[in-house]
N, C-alpha and C positions, 0 to 999 in steps of 0.2 A: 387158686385165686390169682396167683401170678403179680407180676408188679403193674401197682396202680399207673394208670392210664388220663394222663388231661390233668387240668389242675384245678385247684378247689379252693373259691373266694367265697365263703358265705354272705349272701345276698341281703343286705340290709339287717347286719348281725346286732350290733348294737342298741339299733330299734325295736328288734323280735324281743332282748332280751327285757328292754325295759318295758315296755307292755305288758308281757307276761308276768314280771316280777312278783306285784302285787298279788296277784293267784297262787306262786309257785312256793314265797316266801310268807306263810303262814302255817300256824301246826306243828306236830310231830310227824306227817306224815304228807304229801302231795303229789298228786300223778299228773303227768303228762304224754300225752301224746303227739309224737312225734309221726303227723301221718302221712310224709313225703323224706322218710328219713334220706335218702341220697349217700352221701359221704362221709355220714352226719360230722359236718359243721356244726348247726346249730345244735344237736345237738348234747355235742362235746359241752360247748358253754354252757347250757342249762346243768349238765351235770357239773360240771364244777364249779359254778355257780350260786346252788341250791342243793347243800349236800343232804337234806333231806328229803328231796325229790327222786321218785321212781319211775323210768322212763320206758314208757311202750313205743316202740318205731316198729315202723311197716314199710315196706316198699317190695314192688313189683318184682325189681331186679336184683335176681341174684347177685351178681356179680359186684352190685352197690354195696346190698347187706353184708357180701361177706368180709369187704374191705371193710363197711364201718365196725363191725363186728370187731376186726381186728385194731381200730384207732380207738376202739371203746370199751378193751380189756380192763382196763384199770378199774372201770365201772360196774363189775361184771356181776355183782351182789345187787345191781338197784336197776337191771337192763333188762326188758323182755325185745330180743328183737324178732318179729314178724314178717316172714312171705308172703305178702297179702296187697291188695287192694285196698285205697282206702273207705272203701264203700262198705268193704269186708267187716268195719270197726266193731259194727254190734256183737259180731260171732265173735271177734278176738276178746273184746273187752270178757265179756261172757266165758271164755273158754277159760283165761287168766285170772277170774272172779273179782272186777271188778265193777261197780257196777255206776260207780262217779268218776270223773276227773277235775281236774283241777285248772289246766291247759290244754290246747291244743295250738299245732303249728302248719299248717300246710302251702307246702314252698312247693309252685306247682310248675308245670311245663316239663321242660325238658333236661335232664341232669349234665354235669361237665362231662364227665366220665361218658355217657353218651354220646356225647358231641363231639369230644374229640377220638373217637375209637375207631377211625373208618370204615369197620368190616360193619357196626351198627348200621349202617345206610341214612343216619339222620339231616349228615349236611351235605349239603347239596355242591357245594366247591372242590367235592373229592371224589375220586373215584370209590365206589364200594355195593355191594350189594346192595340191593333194594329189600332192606328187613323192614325195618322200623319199628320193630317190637321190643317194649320194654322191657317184657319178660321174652327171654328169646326161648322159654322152656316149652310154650304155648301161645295158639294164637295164630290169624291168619296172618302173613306179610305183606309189606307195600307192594310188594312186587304181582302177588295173587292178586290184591284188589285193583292194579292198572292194567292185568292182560286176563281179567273176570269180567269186571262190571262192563255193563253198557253202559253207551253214552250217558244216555239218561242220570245213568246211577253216578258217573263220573264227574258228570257237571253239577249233580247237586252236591256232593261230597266238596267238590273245590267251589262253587257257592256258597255255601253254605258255613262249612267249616274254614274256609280259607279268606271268604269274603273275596273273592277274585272273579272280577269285573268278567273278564275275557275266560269264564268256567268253558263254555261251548266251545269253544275255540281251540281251548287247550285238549279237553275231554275228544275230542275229534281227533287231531295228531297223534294223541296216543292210540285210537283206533288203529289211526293207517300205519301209523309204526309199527301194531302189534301182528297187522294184517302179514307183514313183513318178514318178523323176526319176531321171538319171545322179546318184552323189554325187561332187563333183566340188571341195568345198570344204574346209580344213582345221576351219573357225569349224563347220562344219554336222556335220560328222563329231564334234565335240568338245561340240556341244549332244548331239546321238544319245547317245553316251556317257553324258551329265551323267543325263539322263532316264528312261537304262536302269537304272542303279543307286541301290538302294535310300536315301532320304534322310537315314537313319541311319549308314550305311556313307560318306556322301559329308563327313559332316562332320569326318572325320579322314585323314591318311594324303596332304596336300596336294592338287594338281590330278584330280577324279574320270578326266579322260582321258588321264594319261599313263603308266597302263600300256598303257594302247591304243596309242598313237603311240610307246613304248617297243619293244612288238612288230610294230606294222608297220613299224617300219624295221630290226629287224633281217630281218625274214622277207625287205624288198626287197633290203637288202644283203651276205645271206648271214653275216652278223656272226660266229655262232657259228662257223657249220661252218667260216669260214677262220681262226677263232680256234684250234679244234682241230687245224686243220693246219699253221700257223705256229709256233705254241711249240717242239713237239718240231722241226721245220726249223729255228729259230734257235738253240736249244739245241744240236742236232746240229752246226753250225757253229761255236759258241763255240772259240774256244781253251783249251787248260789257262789257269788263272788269268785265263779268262774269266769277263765277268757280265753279267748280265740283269735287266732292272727292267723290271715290269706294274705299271700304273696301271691299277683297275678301277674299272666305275661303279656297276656295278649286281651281283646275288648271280649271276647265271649265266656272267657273264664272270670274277666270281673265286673261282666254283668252280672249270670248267675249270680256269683258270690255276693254283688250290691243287692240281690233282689230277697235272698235269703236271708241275709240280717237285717233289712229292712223291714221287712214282712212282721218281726218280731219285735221289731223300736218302734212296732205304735200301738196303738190302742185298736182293739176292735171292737169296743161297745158300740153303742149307735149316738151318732153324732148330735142329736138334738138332745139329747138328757146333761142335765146340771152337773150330773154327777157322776164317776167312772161305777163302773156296773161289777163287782166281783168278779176278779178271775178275767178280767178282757184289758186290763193294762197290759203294756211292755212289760217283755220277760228280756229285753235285751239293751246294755244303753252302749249308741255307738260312741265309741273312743276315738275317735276321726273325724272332722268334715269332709263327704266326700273321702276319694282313694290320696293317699302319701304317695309322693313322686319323691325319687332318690334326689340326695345332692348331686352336686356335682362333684362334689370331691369323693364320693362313694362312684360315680360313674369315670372317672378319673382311674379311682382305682380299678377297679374293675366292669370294663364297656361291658358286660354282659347283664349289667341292673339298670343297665338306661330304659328298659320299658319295662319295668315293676311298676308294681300299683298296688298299694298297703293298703288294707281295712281290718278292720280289729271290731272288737267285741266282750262286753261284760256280763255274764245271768246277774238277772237281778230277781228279787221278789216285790212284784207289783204290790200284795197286801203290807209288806212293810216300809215301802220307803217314804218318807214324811211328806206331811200335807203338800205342805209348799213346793217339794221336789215334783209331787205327783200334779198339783193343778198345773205349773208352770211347761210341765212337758202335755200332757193332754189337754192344755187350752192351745198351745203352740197348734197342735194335732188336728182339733176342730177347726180352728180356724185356718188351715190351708183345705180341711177336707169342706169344711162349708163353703169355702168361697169357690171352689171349683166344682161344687154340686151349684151354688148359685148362677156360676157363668157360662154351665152346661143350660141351665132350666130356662136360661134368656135369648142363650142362641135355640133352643126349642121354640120358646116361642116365637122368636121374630121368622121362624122357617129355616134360618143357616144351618148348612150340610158342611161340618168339621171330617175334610177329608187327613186321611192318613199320614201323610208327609207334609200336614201344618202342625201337627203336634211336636213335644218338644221331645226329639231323640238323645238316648243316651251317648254323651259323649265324655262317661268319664275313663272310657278304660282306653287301650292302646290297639293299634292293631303291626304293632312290631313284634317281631318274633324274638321271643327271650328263652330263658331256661329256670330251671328249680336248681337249686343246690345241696 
């Protein structure tokens, strides 16, 4: 394991814990998962916290797991910790027999430990390999996918994934670099970058190359697409008066995350009836407006939570929560979905063509590059 590497502030600690409280803090018995464990910060607190709590952590990286491993001996009767994906959660949950939880925590991006390890390849201000895999056991590296793909492939990965204006541009340089020489450096890939983009565009908006190194490590570590397939799995396991906290870093990870617990804070009966329909209420009540932006005196202490973005989450049982609770949230429900079927059915009729870029875009998440802890 060797001595720990980079330092470790856990990322909106105090917030995670009280969220979760009310889930973790009932019974003889409650689990949590911890499915970005890292260094576990967080999840040291929750165990001593909630000495009735049983704690499942997963993460990718070895070298994370085996340090928390070792910060979370004292725990070692109430710890299941996992090499795994969090997408993975159904097999583990399954494999360790469980079949509810209680919590869950997912502090997403990219870890300290990572980020300050140079030979990792993730930051772009240091010399180092071009890896970027979080599991370094398995997996293609950054460096395969910028002297592999084409163009094509290249500019949509840094479109896409990185949201960067000038993908073409970049995705080309690294062509003719590669035509050149293997590119095989993080410092050399992050001058490529600096050079591609216009000198007016560079003087704002922090690091010219970390949307670049933003999207090459998701494309290596599949970030998204196991983001998509974990929420609804960890969601689906919750227990009633269970809950769930995302820590987001960047605007694509808390899109998703907004669109998955939303999808579940509303009703899906059909909007003209009096009355909710069995079984088509909310199974989810959000505990948020919108995404949580840190203090300042949390980004004070540690610059590295200035683009988090909190959302949370409760199971609920639609057939038991009281009248009043249920009409007040599903008339809310109808009448934003009626009035927007209503002002769709009038610009139909008067002939108006609602093009794409007058609709109203998401603008709750961030697009700075953060990390998980």
């Amino acid at each position: 394991m060797g001595e720990l590497r980079g330092t470790h502030i856990p990322v909106l600690l105090e917030r995670c814990v009280e969220l979760l409280a009310p889930a973790l803090n009932r019974g003889d018995r409650t689990v949590h998962v911890d499915a970005t464990l890292g260094l576990g910060g967080h999840a040291e607190s929750i165990l001593d916290r909630f000495p009735n709590t049983v704690l499942i952590g997963l993460d990718r990286d070895p070298e994370a797991l085996a340090h928390a491993r070792a910060r979370l001996t004292r725990y070692a009767d109430r710890i299941h910790l996992v090499h795994a994906v969090y997408d993975e959660l159904p097999e583990v949950l399954d494999r360790l027999g469980y079949d509810r939880i209680d919590g869950a925590l997912f502090d997403l991006g990219v870890s300290s430990l990572q980020l300050d390890a140079p030979d990792r390849g993730f930051a772009y201000a240091r010399e180092a390999p071009l890896d970027m895999r979080m599991d370094q056991t398995t997996g293609m590296t950054a460096e395969e996918v910028v002297n592999s793909y084409s163009h094509a492939e290249l500019a949509r990965v840094l479109r896409v994934y990185g949201e960067e204006k000038f993908a073409s541009r970049i995705a080309a340089a690294i062509i003719r670099e590669r035509e050149r020489s293997r590119l095989t450096s993080s410092a050399r890939l992050a001058e490529l970058v600096r050079d591609s983009i216009p000198a007016p565009a560079r003087r704002t908006g922090g690091h010219p190359a970390k949307r670049t190194f933003q999207a090459l490590r998701i494309e290596v570590n599949r970030e998204l697409a196991a983001l998509e397939a974990a929420l609804p799995a960890a969601l689906d396991a919750l227990a009633l008066g269970g809950r769930m906290v995302v820590l987001s870093y960047h605007s694509l990870e808390d899109r998703i995350t907004k669109q998955a617990l939303a999808a579940r804070a509303r009703s899906t009966g059909p909007v003209d009836l009096p009355v909710e329909l069995p079984g088509t209420g909310p199974t989810l009540r959000l505990l948020s407006r919108g995404a949580e932006l840190p203090h300042a005196s949390e980004v004070d202490a540690n610059p590295r939570a200035a683009s988090v973005r909190l959302r949370a989450a409760e199971r609920i049982d639609p057939e038991s929560t009281t009248d009043l609770q249920r009409i007040g949230r599903t008339d809310r429900e109808r009448s934003r979905r009626t009035g927007k079927a209503l002002r769709t059915s009038s610009a139909l009729r008067s002939g108006s063509t609602v093009d794409r870029k007058d609709l109203p875009q998401d603008n709750t998440g961030t697009e700075e590059e953060g990390e998980g802890l």
